[in-house]
Structure formats: structure tokens, C-alpha cells
C-alpha positions in Angstrom: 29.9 -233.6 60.4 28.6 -231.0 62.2 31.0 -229.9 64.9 28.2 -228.9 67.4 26.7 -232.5 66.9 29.9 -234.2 67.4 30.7 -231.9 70.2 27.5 -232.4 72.4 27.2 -236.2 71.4 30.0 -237.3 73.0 28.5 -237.2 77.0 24.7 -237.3 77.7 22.9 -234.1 79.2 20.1 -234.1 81.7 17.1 -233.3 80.4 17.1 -229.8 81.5 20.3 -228.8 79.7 18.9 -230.9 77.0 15.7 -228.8 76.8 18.2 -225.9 76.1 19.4 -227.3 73.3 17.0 -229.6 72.2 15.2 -227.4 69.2 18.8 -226.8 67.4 19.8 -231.0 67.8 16.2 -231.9 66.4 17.0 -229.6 63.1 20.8 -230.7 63.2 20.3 -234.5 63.3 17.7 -234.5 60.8 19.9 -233.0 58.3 22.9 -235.4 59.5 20.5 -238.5 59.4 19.2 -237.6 56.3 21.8 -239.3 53.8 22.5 -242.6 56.0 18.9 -243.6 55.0 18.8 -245.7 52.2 15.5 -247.2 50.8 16.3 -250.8 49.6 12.7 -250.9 48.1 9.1 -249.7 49.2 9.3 -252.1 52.4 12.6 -252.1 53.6 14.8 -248.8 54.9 17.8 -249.1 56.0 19.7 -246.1 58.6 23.1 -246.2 59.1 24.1 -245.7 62.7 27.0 -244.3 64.6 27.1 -242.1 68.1 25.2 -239.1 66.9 22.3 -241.1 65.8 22.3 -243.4 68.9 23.0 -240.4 71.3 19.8 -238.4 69.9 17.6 -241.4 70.6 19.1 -241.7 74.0 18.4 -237.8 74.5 14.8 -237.7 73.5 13.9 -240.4 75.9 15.7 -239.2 78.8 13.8 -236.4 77.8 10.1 -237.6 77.0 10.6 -239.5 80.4 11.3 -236.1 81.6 12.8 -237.2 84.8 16.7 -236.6 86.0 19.0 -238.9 87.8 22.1 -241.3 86.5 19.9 -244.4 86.8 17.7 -243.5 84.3 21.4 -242.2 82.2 22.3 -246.0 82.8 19.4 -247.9 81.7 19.1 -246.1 78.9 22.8 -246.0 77.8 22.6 -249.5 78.7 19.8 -250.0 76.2 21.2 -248.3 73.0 25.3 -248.0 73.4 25.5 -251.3 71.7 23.8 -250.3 68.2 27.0 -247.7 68.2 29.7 -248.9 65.9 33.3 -249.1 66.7 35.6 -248.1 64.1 35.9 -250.9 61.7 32.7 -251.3 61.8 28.7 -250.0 60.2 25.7 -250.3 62.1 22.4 -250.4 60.6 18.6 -250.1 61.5 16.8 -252.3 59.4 13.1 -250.8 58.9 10.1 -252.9 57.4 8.0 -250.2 56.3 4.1 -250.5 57.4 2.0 -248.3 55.5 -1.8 -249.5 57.5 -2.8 -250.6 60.6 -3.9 -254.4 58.9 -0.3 -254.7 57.6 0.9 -255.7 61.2 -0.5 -259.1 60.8 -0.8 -259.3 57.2 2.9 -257.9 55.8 4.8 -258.5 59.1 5.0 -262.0 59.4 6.6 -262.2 55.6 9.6 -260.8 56.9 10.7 -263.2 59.7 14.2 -263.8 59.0 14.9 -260.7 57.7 17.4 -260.2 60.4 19.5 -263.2 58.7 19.7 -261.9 55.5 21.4 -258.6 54.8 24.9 -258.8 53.4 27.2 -255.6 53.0 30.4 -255.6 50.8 32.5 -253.6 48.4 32.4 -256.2 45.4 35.0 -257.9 46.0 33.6 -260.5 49.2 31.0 -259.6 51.3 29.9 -260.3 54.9 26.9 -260.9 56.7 25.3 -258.9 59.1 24.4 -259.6 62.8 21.8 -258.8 65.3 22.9 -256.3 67.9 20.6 -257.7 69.8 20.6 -262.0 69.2 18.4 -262.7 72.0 15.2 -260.6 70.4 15.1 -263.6 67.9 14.7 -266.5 70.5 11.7 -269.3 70.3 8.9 -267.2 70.4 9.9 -264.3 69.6 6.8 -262.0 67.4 8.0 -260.7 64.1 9.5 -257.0 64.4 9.1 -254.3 62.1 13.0 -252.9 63.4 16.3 -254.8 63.6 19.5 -253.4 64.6 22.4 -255.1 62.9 26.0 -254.7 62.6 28.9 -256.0 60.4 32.7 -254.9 59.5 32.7 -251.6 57.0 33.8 -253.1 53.9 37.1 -251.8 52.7 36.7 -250.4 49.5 35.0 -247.3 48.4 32.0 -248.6 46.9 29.8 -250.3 49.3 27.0 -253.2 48.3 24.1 -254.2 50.3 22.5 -257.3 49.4 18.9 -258.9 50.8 18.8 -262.7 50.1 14.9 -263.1 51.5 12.0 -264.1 50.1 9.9 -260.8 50.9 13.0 -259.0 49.9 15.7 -260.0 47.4 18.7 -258.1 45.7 22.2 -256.0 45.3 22.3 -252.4 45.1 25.3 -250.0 45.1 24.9 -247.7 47.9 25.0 -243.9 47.1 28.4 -242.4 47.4 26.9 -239.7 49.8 25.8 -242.5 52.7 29.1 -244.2 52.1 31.1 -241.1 53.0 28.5 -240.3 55.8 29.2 -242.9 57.2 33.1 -243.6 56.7 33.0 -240.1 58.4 30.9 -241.6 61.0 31.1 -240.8 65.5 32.8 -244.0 67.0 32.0 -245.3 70.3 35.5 -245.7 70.9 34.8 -241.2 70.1 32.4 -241.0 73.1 32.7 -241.4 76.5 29.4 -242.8 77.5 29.6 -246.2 75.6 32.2 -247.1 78.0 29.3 -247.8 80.7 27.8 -250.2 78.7 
């Protein structure tokens, strides 16, 4: 991992010291992003998480917002520190890919449940995965397109990801390159601001 990634992820900068940084993080995390993404089929993409992801997101919209003050830090720590895993632990964004603007209303709604249905495991058990956020999924609730999920790391070195859903259904071996990615992963118990979650 990149040492100047790990190094400015663990606390979050006001936007203005952000700003001065904010060109070399947005070519940093893309390359450190780029192998926890795993493409399960044309529809479903799946990003492993961990502090460096969730501190960029944090970042950029402190930043978009464009505004400084440690209520705005809060709120938004407050928002994302729970995606970051603790050690023992993978977090993933689950993406259902929507390719035109129809596909909202016609592909969407396929997928309800999705959330319920991704399994990780290293071929010898496996374990399902859970919504960060379990109250997005309440009576009600419109379908989503994102889904942030987490479950115990399996043990072994080579990780499975299953999808038992009828929209999307299957076991693949993940790529020895995300695994390693992510065993090598920022912990929250590595940064100080998911504390004040």
C-alpha cells in the first residue's frame, strides 16, 4: 500500500489542506482501488472496502460541500466509518450495474434481495454477508442500485464469493491480486477517526 495513502488516511483534512493534496490522492486511490473491484458478471461489481477507500469518499465530499467546520467532519464520518472493516473482517460495495436511464425501473427491481444473498468463503464453509446498513432494507424501502455489506475474511488463502439470487447466481474464485489487496487492507482499528463513529 501506498505509504502516502495510508499515511494521510488515517485523520481527515479540511478541505483546504485537502485541496493541496487532492490531485495526487485522486491518481493514488485509483490505482489502489483498482484491484479490489471484482466484476461478478455484466450486472453486478463488487469493491472491497477498507479505510483508504472510505476515507477518499469522506474527503471528496467534505470537499464538494466545500465548506469547513468539525460538524460537517462528524456527519460525514458518522455516515461512512461503519462500511470500514475491522481486522477480521472484508467489507464490500455491492454495485448493480445500470447501463440506461429506462434500466432504473426496468432492471432495478430484479435485484431486490440482492443484499441477502452474497456469501464469501475460502472452500472450506462459507458465511453470509450483512448490510452495513440493515435499516435501508425496512417496509418500503425502493430497490437500490448500491449495498454496503460486510462479513468475517475467510481464513484461507483462496477466497470464494458466491450470489444465490435469481437475477444473479454463482461461485467464482476471487483473483489472487484482490485477495492480497485486501488481506493487506487499512483497519479502522488503523485510523483514528472511526473512533467517533
Amino acid at each position: 500500500m501506498s505509504s502516502f495513502l495510508r499515511d494521510l488516511a488515517k485523520s481527515i483534512l479540511p478541505p483546504s489542506k485537502y485541496a493541496g493534496v487532492r490531485d495526487r490522492v485522486v491518481e493514488a486511490v485509483s490505482r489502489y482501488k483498482r484491484p479490489r473491484y471484482f466484476d461478478f458478471d455484466d450486472r453486478i461489481t463488487i469493491l472491497f472496502e477498507d479505510a483508504v477507500t472510505v476515507w477518499f469518499q469522506i474527503e471528496e465530499a467534505l470537499f464538494l460541500e466545500g465548506e469547513e467546520g468539525e460538524r460537517l467532519v462528524e456527519e460525514a464520518v458518522r455516515s461512512y466509518a461503519p462500511i470500514v472493516p475491522s481486522k477480521g473482517e472484508v467489507s464490500m460495495t455491492v454495485m448493480v450495474n445500470l447501463y440506461k436511464d429506462g434500466e432504473l425501473k426496468s432492471v432495478l427491481p430484479k435485484y431486490v434481495g440482492i443484499e441477502k444473498a452474497v456469501y464469501i468463503g475460502d472452500g472450506e464453509g462459507e458465511v453470509q454477508a450483512k448490510p452495513v446498513f440493515p435499516d435501508d432494507y425496512g417496509p418500503g424501502a425502493s430497490a437500490r442500485s448500491i449495498h454496503y455489506l460486510k462479513a468475517p475474511a475467510p481464513r484461507g488463502g483462496r477466497w470464494l464469493i458466491s450470489l444465490r439470487h435469481p437475477a444473479a447466481d454463482g461461485r467464482v474464485q476471487l483473483p489472487g491480486e484482490l485477495v492480497e489487496a485486501v488481506k493487506n487492507s487499512l483497519f479502522a482499528e488503523e485510523v483514528e477517526w472511526t473512533a467517533k463513529k
